[in-house]
TORVEXDREN-531009 format. One record per residue (C-alpha): residue number from 0; x negated, y, z. Coordinates in pm, 1 decimal, m for minus. Example, Ala and Ser with C-alpha at 12.3 -4.5 7.8 and 13.67 -1.06 7.14 Angstrom:
<recs>
<rec resi="0" px="m1230.0" py="m450.0" pz="780.0"/>
<rec resi="1" px="m1367.0" py="m106.0" pz="714.0"/>
</recs>
This chain:
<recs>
<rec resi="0" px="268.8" py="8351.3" pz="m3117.3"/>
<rec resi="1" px="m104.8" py="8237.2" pz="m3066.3"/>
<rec resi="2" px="m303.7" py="7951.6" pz="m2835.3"/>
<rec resi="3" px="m215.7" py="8180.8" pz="m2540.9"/>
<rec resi="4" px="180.2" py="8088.1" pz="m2556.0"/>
<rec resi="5" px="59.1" py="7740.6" pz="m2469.8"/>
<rec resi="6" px="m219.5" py="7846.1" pz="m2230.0"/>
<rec resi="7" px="79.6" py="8041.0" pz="m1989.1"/>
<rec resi="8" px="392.6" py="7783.0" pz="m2054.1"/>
<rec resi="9" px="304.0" py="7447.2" pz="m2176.5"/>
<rec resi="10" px="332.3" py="7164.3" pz="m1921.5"/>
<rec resi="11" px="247.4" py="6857.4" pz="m2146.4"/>
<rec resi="12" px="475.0" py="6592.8" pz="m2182.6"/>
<rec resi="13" px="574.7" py="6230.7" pz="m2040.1"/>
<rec resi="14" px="592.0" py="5875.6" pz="m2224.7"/>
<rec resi="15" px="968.0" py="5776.4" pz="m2336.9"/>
<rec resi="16" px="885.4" py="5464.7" pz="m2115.0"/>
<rec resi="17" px="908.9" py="5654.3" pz="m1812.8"/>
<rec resi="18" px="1215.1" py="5786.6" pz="m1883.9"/>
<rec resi="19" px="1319.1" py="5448.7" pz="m1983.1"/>
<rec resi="20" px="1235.3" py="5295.2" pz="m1655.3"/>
<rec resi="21" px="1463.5" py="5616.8" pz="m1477.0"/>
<rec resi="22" px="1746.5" py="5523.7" pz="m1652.5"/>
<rec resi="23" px="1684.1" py="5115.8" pz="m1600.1"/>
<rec resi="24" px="1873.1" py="5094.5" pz="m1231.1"/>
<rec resi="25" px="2146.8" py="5328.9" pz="m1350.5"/>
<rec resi="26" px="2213.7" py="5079.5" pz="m1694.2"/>
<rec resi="27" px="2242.7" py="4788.5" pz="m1471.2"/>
<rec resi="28" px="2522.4" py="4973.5" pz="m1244.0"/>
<rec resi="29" px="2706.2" py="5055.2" pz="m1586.1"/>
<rec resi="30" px="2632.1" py="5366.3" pz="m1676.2"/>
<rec resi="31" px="2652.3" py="5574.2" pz="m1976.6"/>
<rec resi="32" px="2259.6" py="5573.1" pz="m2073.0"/>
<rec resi="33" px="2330.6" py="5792.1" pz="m2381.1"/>
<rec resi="34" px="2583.2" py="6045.7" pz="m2151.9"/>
<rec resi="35" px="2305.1" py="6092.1" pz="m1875.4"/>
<rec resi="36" px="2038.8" py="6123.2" pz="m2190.1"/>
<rec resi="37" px="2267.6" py="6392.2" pz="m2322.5"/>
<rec resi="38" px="2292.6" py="6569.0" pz="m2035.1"/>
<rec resi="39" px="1945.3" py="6606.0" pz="m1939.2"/>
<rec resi="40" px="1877.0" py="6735.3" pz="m2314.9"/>
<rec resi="41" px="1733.1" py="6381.9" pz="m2461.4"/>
<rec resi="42" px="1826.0" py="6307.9" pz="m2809.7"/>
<rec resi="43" px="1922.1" py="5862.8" pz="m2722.9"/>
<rec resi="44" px="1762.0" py="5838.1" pz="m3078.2"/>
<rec resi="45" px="1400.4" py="5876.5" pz="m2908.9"/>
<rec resi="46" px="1451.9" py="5581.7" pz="m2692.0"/>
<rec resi="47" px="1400.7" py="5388.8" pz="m3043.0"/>
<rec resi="48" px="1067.6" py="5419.1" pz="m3054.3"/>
<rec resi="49" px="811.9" py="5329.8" pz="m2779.5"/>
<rec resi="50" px="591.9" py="5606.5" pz="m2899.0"/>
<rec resi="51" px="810.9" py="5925.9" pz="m2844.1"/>
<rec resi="52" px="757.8" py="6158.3" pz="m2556.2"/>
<rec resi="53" px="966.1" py="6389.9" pz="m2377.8"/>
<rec resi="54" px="900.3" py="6750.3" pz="m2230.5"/>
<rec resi="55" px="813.2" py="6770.7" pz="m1828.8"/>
<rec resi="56" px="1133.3" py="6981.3" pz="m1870.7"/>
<rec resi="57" px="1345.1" py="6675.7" pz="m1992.5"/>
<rec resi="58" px="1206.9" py="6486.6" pz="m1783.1"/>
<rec resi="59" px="1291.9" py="6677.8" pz="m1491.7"/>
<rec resi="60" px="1662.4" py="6744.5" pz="m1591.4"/>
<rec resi="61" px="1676.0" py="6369.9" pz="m1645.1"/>
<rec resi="62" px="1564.6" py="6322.5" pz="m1274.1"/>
<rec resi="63" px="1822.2" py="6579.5" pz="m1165.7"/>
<rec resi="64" px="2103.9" py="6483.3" pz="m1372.5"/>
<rec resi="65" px="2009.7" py="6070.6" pz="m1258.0"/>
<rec resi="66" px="2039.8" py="6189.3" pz="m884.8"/>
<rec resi="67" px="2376.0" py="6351.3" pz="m923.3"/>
<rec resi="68" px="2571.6" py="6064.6" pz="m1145.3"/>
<rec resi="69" px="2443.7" py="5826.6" pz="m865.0"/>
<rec resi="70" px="2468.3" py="5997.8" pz="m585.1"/>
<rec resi="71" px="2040.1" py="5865.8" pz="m534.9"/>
<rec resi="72" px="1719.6" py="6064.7" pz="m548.3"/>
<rec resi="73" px="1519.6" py="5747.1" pz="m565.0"/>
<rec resi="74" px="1726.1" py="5622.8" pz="m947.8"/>
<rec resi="75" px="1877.7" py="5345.3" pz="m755.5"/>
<rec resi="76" px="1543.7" py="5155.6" pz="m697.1"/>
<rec resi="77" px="1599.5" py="5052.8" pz="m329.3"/>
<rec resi="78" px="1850.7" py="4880.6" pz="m146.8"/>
<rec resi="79" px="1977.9" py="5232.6" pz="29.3"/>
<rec resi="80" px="2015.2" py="5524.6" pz="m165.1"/>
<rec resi="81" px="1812.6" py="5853.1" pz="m66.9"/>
<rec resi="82" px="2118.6" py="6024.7" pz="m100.6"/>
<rec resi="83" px="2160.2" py="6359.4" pz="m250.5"/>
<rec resi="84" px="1959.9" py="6621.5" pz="m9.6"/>
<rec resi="85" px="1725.4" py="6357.9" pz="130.4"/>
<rec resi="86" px="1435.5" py="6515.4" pz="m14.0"/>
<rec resi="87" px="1555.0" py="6897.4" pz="61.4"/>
<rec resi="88" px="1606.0" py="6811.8" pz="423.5"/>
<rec resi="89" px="1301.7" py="6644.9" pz="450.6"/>
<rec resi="90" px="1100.9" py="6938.4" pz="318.9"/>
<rec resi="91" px="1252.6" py="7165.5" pz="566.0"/>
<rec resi="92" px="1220.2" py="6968.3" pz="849.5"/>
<rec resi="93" px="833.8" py="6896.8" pz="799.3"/>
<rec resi="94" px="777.2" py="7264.5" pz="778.1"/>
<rec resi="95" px="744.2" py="7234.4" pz="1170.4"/>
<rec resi="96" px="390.6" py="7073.1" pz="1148.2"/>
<rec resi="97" px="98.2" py="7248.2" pz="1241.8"/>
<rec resi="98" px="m153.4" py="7005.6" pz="991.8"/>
<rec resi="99" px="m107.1" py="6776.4" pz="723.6"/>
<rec resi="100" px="m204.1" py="6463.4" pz="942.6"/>
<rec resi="101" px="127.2" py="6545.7" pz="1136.7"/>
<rec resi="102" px="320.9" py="6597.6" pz="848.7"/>
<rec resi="103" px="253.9" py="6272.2" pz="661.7"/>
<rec resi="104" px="375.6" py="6112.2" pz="962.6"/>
<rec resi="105" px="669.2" py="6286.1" pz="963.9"/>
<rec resi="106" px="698.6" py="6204.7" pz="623.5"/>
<rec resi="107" px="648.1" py="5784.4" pz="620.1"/>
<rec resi="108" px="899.6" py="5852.7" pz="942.2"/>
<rec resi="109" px="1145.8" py="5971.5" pz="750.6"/>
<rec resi="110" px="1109.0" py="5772.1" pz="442.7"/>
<rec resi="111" px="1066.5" py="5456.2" pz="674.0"/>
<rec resi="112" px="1445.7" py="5510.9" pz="822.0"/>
<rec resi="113" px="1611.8" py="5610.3" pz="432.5"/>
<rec resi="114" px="1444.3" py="5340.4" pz="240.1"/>
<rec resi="115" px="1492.9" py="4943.2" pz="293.2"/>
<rec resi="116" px="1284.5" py="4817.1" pz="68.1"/>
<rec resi="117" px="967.7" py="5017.3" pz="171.2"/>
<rec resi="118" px="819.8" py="5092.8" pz="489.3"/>
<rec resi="119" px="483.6" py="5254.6" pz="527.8"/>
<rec resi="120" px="202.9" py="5364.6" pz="760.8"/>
<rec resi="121" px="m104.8" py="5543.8" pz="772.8"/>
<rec resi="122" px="m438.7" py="5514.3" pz="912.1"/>
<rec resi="123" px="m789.6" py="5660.2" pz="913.2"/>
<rec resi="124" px="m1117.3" py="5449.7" pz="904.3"/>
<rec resi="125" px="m1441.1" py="5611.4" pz="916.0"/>
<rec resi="126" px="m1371.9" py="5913.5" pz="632.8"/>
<rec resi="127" px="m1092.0" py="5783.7" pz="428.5"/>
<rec resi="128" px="m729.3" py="5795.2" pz="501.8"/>
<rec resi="129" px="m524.9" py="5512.4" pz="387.3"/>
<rec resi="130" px="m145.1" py="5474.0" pz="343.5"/>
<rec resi="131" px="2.3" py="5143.8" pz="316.0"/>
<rec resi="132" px="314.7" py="5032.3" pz="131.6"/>
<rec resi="133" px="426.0" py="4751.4" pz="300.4"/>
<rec resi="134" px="719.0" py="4558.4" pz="38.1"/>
<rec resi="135" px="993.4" py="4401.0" pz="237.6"/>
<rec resi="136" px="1048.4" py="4200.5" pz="m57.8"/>
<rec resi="137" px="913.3" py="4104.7" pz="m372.8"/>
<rec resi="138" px="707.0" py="4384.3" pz="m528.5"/>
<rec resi="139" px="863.3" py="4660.2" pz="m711.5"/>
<rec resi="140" px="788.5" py="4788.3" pz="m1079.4"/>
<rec resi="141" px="513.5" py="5007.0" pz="m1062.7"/>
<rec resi="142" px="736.9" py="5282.9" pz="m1172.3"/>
<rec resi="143" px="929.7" py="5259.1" pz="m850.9"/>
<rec resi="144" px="574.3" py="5318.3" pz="m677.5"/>
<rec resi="145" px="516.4" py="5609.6" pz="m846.8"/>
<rec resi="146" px="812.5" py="5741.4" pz="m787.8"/>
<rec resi="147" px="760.2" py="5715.0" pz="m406.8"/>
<rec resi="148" px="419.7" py="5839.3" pz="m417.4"/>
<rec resi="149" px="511.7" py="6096.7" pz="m618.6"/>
<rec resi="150" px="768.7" py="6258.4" pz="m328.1"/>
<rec resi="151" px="478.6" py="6201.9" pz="m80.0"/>
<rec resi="152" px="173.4" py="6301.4" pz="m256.6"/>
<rec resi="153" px="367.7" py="6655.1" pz="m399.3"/>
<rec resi="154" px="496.5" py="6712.0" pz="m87.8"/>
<rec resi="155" px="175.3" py="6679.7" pz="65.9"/>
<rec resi="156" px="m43.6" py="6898.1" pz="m199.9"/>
<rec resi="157" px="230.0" py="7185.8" pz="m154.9"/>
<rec resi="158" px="242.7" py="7118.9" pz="218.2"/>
<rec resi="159" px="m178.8" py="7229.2" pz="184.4"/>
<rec resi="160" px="m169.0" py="7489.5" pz="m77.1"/>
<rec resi="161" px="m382.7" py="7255.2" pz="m284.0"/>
<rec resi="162" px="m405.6" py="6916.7" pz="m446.0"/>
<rec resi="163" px="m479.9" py="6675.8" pz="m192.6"/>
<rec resi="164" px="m715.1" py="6405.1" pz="m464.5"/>
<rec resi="165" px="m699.1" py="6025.5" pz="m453.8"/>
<rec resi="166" px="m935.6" py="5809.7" pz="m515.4"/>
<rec resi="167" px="m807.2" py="5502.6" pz="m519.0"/>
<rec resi="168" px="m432.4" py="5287.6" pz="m555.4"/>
<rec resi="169" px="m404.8" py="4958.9" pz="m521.9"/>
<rec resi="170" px="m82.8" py="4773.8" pz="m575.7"/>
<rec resi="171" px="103.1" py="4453.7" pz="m608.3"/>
<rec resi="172" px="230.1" py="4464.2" pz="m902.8"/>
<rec resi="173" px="185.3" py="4406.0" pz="m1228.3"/>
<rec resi="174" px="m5.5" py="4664.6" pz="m1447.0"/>
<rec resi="175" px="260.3" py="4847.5" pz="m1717.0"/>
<rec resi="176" px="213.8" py="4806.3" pz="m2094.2"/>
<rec resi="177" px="41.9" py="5193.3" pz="m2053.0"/>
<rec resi="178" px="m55.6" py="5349.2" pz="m1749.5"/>
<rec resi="179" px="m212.7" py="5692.3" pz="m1856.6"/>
<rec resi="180" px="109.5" py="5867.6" pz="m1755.2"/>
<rec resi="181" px="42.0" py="5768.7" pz="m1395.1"/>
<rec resi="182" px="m347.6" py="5851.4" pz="m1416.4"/>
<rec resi="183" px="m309.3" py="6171.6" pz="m1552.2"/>
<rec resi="184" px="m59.0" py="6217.8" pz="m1245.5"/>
<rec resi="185" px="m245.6" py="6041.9" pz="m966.0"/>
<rec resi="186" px="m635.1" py="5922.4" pz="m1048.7"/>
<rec resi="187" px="m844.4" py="5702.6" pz="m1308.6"/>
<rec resi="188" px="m882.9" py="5382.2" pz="m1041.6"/>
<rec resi="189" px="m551.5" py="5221.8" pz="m1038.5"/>
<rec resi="190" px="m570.3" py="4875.6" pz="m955.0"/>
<rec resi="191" px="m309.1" py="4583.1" pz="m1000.0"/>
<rec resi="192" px="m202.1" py="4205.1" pz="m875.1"/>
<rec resi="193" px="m401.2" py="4351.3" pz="m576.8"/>
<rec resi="194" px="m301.9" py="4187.8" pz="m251.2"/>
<rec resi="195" px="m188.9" py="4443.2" pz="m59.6"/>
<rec resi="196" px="m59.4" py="4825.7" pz="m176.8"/>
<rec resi="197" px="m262.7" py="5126.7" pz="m39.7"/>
<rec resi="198" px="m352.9" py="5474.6" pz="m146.7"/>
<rec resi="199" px="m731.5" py="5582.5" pz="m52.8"/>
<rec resi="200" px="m798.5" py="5990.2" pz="5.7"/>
<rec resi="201" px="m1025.3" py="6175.8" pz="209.3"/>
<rec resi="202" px="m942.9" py="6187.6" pz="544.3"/>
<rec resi="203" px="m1061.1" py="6577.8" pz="586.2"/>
<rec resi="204" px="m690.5" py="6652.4" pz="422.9"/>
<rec resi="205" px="m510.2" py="6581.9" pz="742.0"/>
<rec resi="206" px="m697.8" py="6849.1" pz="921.3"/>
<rec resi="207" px="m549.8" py="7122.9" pz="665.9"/>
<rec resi="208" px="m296.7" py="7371.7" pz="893.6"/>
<rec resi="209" px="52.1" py="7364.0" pz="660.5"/>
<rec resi="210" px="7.9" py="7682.0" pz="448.0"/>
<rec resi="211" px="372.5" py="7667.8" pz="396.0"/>
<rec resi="212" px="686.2" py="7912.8" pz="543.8"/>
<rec resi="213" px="1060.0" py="7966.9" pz="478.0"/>
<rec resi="214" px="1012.0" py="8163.0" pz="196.7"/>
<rec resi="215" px="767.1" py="7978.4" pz="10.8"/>
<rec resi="216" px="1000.2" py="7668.2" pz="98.1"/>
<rec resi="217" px="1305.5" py="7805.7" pz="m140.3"/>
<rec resi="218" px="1063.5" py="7903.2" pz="m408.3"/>
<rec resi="219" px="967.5" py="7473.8" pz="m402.0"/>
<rec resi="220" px="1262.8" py="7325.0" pz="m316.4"/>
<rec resi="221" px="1395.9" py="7554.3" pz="m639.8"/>
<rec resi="222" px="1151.8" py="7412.9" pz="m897.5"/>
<rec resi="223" px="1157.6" py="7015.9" pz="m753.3"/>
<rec resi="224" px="1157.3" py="6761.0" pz="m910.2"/>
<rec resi="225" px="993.1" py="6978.9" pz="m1214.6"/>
<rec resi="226" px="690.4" py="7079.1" pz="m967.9"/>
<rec resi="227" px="627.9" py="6743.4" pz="m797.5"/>
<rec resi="228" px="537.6" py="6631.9" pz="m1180.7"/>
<rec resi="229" px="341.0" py="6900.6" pz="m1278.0"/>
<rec resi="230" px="172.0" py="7112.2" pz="m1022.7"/>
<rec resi="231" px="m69.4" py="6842.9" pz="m872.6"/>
<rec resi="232" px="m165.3" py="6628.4" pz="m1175.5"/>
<rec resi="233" px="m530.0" py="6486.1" pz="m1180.4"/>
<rec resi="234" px="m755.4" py="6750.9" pz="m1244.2"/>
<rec resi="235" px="m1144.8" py="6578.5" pz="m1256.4"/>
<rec resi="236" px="m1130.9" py="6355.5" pz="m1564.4"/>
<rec resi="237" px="m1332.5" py="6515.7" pz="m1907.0"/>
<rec resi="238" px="m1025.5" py="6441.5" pz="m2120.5"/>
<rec resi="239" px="m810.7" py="6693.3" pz="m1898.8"/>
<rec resi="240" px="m1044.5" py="6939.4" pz="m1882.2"/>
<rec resi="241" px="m1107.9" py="6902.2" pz="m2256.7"/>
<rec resi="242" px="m725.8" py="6891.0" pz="m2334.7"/>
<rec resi="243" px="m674.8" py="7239.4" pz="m2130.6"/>
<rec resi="244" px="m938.8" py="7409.2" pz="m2323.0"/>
<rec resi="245" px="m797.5" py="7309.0" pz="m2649.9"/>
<rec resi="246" px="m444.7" py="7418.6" pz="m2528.6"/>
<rec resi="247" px="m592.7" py="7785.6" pz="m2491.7"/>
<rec resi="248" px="m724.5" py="7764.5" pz="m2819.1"/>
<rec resi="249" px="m565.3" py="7831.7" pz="m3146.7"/>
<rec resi="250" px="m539.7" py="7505.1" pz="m3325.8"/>
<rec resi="251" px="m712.2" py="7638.5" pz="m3629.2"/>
<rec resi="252" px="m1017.7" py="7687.3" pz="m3405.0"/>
<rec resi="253" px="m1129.0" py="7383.8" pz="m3260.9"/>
<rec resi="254" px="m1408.6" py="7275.8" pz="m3275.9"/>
<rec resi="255" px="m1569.2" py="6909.3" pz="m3384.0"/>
<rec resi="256" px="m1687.7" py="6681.2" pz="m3113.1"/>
<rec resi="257" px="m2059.9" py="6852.8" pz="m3164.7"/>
<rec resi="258" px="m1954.0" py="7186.4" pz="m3122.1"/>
<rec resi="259" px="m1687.8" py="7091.5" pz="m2852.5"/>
<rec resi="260" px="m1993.4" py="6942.3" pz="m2682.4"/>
<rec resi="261" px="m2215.4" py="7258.3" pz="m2668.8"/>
<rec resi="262" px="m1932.1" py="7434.1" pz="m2489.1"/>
<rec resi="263" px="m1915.2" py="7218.2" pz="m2245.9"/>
<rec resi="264" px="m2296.1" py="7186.8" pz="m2235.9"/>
<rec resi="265" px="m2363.8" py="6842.7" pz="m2285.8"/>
<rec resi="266" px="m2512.2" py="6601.0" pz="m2565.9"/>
<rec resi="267" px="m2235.2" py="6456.3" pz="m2828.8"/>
<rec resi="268" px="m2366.1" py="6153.8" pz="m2660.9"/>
<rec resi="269" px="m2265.5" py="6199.4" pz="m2316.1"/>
<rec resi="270" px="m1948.2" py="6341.9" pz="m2413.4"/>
<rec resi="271" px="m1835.8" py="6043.2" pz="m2638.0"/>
<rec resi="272" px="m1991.4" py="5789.3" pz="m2338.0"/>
<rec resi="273" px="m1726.0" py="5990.5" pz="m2121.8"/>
<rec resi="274" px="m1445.4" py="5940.1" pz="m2317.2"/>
<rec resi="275" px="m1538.8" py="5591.3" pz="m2372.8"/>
<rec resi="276" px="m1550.3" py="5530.4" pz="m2033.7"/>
<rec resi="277" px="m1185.8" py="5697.7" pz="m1975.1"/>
<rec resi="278" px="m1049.7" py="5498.4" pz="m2267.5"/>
<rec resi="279" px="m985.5" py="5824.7" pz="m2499.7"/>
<rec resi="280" px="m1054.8" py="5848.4" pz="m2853.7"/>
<rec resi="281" px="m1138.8" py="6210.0" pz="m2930.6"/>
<rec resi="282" px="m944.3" py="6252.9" pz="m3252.9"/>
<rec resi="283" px="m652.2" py="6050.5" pz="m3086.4"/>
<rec resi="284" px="m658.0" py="6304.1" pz="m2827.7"/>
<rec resi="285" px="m637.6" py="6597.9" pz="m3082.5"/>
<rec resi="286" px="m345.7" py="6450.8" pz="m3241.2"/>
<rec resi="287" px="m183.3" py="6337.6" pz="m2891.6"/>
<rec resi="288" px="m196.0" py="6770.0" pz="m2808.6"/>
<rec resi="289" px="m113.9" py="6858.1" pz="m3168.2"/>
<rec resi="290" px="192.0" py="6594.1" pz="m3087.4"/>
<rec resi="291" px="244.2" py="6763.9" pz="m2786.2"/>
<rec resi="292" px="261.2" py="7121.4" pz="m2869.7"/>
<rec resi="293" px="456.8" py="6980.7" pz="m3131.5"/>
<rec resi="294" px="740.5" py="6843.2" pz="m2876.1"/>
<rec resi="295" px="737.0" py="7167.5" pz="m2675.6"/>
<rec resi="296" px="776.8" py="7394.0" pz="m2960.2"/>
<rec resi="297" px="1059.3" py="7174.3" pz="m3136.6"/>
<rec resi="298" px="1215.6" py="7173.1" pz="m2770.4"/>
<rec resi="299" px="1196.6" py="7588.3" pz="m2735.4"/>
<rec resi="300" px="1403.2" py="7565.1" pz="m3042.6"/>
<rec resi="301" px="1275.9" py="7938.8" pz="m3125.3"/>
<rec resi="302" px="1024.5" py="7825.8" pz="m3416.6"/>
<rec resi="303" px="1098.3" py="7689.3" pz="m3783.4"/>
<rec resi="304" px="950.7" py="7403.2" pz="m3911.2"/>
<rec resi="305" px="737.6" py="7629.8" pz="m4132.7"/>
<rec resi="306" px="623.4" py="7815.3" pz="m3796.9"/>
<rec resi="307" px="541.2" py="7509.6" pz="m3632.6"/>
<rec resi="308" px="329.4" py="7350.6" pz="m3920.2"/>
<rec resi="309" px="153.6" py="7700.7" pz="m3937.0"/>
<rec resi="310" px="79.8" py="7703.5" pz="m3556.5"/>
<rec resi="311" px="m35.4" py="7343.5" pz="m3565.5"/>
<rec resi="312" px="m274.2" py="7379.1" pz="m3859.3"/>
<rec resi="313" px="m124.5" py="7184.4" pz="m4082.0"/>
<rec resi="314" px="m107.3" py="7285.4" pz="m4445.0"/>
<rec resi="315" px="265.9" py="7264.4" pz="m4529.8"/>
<rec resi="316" px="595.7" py="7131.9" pz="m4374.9"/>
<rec resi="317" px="603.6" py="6778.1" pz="m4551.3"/>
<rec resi="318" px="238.2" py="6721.7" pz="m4352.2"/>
<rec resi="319" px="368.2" py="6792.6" pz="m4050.2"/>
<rec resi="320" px="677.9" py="6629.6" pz="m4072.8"/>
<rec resi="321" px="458.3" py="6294.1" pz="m4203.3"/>
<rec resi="322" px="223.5" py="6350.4" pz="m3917.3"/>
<rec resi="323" px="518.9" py="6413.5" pz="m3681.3"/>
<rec resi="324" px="680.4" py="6109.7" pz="m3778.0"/>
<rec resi="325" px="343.1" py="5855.8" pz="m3741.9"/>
<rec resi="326" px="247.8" py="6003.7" pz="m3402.8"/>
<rec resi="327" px="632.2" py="5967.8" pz="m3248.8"/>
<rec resi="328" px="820.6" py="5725.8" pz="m3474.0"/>
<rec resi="329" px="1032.1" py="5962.0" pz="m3492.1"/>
<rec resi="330" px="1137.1" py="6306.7" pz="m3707.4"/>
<rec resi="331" px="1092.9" py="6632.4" pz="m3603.1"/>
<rec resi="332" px="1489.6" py="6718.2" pz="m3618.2"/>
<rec resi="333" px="1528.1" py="6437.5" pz="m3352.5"/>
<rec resi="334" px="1411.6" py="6684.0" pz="m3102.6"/>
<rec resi="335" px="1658.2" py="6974.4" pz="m3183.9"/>
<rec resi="336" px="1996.5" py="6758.2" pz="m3138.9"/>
<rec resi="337" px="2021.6" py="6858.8" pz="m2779.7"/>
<rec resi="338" px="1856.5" py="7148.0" pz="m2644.6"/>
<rec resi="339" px="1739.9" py="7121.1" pz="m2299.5"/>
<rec resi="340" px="1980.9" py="7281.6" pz="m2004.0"/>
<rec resi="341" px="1817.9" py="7514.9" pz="m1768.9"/>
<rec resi="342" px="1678.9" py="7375.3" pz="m1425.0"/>
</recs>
């Protein structure tokens, strides 16, 4: 197996906070936390340590698995449940739109008469559309934003045939110990303790005729939740596009930050200014891919140890397992208790 296994099949992965803030409505309605963990293929022992990460696999089985024990798609964050099939009717129905204007309406409609604790509109002024989250309480966890954006914004990028980009999110609430997960997902400008909640994009989206039929419709509604997390992620920050290169590359290969720079034709410099400026460390974000690749392969449960330190680079097992254990808090074997179950 070379760079090009991860290049076709590797999806990343998602911060063990995130999962902890799925399971957080169903713990307070007495749940099992380590049954549901099971089930979706999460060894409870990573919920020790703040720095483990799960697959987008996990992840997705964890969503599933969540939405069947309670009977919710939303993890029992509102005061009504989105009941089990909300979401599958609700892509069927807005299939019937000529444009994605029409369809986002049909889409706040719809989420407007599920949800309680949310009710939201949108509007266009000058070139930007704008959809606000109006709280009929107290604000929510940002997670529970997310969540919702998440079933609006994938539904709208599939709706398109494309990623529909944000540029800006402004919210309530208060800003989570680490919010890369969601800026890798949704954009770099995430603002907090802001007075109202709104999501900025350009308004030339809603002109977009739905590119979407019957057929294509079975093909999403098959792979959701596991799409809506990794089909429309952020594509325009350097550290992506720098992560996906080094994903198609054998580990062995890559390059320092001077020769990484001349590929991507630009000064050392500029590219370290660019990191900066996004927050990333360019050996952390070696090690956070080697950490990665790491997860996935221990999750495929195909490779050895010894194949895994090989593939990573590393120049026996004991380093990797070391390395392993600094980046996650975790060992290795941690990931192999449960294999995951397929979607």
């Amino acid at each position: 197996m070379n760079g090009n296994h991860f290049k076709d099949s590797f999806k990343g992965t998602i911060s063990i906070s995130l999962v902890q803030e799925a399971l957080h409505h169903a713990g307070m309605r007495g749940f099992n936390l380590n049954d549901l963990l099971m089930q979706a293929g999460i060894a409870p022992e990573l919920l020790q340590s703040d720095k483990t990460r799960v697959s987008v696999s996990q992840y997705a089985q964890l969503w599933i698995v969540l939405a069947d024990a309670m009977n919710d798609e939303f993890f029992g964050m509102d005061s009504h449940a989105m009941r089990r099939g909300s979401y599958t009717f609700l892509s069927q129905s807005v299939l019937q739109a000529e444009h994605a204007g029409q369809a986002l309406s049909q889409i706040l409609q719809f989420l407007n008469l599920l949800l309680d604790d949310f009710h939201s509109k949108y509007f266009v002024q000058e070139n930007y559309a704008y959809i606000i989250i109006q709280d009929r309480a107290e604000p929510k966890r940002m997670f529970s934003y997310a969540t919702y954006l998440m079933l609006i914004h994938g539904m709208m990028c599939w709706l398109c045939g494309q990623r529909v980009v944000l540029n800006r999110i402004q919210l309530k609430c208060a800003e989570p110990e680490d919010d890369s997960d969601y800026k890798v997902r949704f954009c770099d400008d995430i603002q907090y303790h802001a007075e109202e909640n709104y999501i900025q994009f350009d308004a030339s989206y809603l002109d977009i005729a739905i590119k979407q039929d019957k057929k294509s419709w079975h093909q999403f509604i098959r792979h959701t939740p596991y799409n809506l997390l990794v089909r429309f992620k952020n594509p325009n920050a350097l550290s992506h596009q720098i992560r996906k290169h080094l994903i198609q590359t054998p580990t062995a290969e890559w390059a320092e930050l001077a020769g990484l720079s001349q590929q991507f034709s630009m000064s050392e410099a500029t590219m370290q200014r660019r990191l900066k400026q996004e927050g990333v460390n360019f050996q952390q974000l070696k090690n956070d891919i080697r950490r990665d690749l790491a997860i996935d392969l221990l999750e495929d449960g195909i490779c050895t140890l010894q194949d895994i330190s090989e593939k990573l680079n590393f120049h026996d097992v004991s380093a990797f397992h070391r390395a392993f254990k600094k980046w996650t808090g975790v060992s290795p074997g941690a990931y192999r208790q449960n294999k995951i179950q397929s979607l």
